[in-house]
C-alpha positions as CSV (number, residue, x, y, z in Angstrom):
1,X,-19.9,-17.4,58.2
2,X,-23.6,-17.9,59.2
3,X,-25.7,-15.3,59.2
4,X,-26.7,-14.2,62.6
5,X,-30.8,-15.1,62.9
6,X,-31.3,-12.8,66.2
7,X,-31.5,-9.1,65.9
8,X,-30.2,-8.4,68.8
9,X,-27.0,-10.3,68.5
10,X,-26.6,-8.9,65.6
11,X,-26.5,-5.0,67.0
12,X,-24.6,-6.8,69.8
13,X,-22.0,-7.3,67.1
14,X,-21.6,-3.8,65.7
15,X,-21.8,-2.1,69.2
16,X,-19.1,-4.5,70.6
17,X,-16.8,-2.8,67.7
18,X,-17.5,0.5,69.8
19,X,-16.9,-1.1,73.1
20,X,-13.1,0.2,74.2
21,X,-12.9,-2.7,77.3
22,X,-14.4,-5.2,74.7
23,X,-11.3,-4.6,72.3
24,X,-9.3,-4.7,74.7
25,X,-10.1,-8.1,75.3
26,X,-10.7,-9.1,71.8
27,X,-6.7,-7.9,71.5
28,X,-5.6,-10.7,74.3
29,X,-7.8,-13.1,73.0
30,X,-5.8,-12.7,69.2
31,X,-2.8,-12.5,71.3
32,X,-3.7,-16.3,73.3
33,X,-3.7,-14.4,76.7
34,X,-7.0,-14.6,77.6
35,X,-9.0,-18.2,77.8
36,X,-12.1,-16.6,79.4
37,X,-13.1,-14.7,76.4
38,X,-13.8,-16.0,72.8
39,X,-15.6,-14.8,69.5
40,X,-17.8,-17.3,68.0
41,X,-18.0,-18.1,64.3
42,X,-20.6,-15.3,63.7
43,X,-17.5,-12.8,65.1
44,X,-19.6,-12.0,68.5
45,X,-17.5,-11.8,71.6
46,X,-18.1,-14.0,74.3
47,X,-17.5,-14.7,78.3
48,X,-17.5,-18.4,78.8
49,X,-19.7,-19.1,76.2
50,X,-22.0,-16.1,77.1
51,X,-22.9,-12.6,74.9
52,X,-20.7,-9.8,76.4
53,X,-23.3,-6.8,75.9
54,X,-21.6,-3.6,75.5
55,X,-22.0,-1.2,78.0
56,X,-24.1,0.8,75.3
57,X,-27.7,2.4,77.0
58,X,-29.8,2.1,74.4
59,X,-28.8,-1.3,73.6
60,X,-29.5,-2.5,77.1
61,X,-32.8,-1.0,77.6
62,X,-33.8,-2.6,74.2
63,X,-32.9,-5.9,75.5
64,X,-34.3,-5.6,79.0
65,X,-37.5,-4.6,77.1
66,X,-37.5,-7.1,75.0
67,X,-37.0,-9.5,77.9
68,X,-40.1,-8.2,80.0
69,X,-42.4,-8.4,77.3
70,X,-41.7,-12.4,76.6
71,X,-44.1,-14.4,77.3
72,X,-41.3,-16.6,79.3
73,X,-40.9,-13.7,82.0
74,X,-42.7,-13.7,85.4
């Protein structure tokens, strides 16, 4: 398993473990009953190909925050 490079996707990863709907899906996904949903080989779960953030506050304003202080952002 690679080691994940971004610090955010790694707390991504441990808060997912937390996230009750995100289980849930991680349960149908083991199960083959859900193709919209996936982990990636660094165990992060996935919506067609995209980081599912859990719904975790802190996490999200650390991310938003991060994101408005890129240079990238307008």
């Amino acid at each position: 398993m690679l080691k994940l490079t971004n610090p955010f996707l790694e707390e991504i990863k441990e808060c997912q473990k937390r996230d009750q709907k995100l289980m849930e899906k991680l349960e149908l996904i083991r199960e083959e009953k859900e193709t919209d949903f996936g982990v990636d080989e660094n165990g992060v779960v996935r919506y067609s190909g995209r980081v599912c953030v859990p719904d975790v506050p802190e996490l999200r304003k650390m991310i938003l925050e991060e994101g408005h202080r890129s240079g990238l952002s307008i």
